[in-house]
N, C-alpha and C positions, 0 to 999 in steps of 0.2 A: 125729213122736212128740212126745208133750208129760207131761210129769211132772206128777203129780198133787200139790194141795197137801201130802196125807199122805205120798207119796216124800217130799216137800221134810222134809218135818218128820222121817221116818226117818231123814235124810241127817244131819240138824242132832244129831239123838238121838245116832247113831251116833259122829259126829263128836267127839262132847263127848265123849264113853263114851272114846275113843279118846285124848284128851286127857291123861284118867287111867287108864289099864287094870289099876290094880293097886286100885282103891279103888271103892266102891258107894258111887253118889249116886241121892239121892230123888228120884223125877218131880219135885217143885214143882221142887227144885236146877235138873234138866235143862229145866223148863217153862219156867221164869223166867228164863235164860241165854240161851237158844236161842231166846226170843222165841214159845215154841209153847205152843197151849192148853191147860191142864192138865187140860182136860176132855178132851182128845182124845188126848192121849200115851198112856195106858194103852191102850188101844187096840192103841195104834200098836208100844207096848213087847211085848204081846202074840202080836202077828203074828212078831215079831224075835223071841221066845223059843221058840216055834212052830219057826222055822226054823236053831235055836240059833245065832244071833248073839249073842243077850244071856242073861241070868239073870236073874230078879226074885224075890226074895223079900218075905213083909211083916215088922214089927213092928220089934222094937229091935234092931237092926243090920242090920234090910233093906236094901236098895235096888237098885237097877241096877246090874249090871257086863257086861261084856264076855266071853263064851265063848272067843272068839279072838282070836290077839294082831292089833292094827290093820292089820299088814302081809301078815294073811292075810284079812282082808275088803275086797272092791271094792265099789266103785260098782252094778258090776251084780248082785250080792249083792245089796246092801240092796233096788235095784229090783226086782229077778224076786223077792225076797220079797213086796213093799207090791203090787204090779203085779197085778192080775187077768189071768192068762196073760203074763206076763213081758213083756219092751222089742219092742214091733215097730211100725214105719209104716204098719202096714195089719191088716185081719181074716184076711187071706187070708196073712199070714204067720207070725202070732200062732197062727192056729186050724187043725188040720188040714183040715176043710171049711169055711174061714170063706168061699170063695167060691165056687160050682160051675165060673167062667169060669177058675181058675188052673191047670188043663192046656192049656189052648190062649192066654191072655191075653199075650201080648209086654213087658207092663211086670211082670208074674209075677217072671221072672228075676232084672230091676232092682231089685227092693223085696226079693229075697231079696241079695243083691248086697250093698246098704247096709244093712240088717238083720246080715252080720257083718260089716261094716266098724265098726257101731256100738255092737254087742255085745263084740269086738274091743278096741276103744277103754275101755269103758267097765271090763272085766276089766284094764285096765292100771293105773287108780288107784284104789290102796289108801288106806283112811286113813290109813295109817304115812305115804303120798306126799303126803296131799295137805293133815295136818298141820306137815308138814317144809317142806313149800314155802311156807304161810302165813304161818310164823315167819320163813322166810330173806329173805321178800318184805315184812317189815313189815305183813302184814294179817291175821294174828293179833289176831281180834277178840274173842275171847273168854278169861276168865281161866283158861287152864290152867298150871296147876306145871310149875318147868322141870324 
């Protein structure tokens, strides 16, 4: 499995969002923070508002906020949002018919096996978690309010 630049960039979006959940910041705010294209965030804000994760509004008091509080959105939220057919290591785990050979294939089982070991995994960190751990760890890179 490999995460796509735009998951990266929904993770960083979210992330920030998550930082302040009580306040709306502008794409440029969250582009120019997070290091991510401001051509390409809206986009990206889109898909997350789509799946309400987020809220966008425009004009004077627009901006980005967060639908749910940090501790109720994970990791694989934000993925199986950005994901074309949500997190899997294969077509044939991802697609109902992504393979004709996965009724008789022996590694079939195995790719579904670690497909929820890693779906599992990834429903376990919230941004509430992995904001709190950032800070306790000294790598809080980014300027959020305490």
């Amino acid at each position: 499995m490999r995460i796509t630049r735009e998951t990266d960039y929904a993770v960083r979006c979210v992330l920030f969002l998550s930082g302040r959940p009580e306040t709306k910041a502008s794409v440029a705010e969250i582009a120019g923070t997070m290091e991510i294209p401001s051509s390409f965030l809206p986009k990206i804000v889109q898909k997350l508002a789509r799946e309400k994760l987020v809220e966008s509004s425009r004009g004077v008091g627009g901006g980005v906020h967060l639908l749910k509080k940090p501790a109720e959105i994970s990791l694989y939220d934000v993925i199986n949002c950005i994901e074309d057919g949500g997190v899997g290591l294969n077509d044939c785990v991802i697609k109902e018919r992504g393979c004709h050979r996965s009724p008789f294939c022996t590694v079939h089982p195995v790719w579904l096996a670690i497909q929820e070991v890693v779906k599992e995994q990834l429903k376990s960190y919230t941004f509430d978690n992995l904001l709190h751990s950032s800070r306790a760890t000294g790598l809080d890179a980014f300027p959020f309010p305490e």
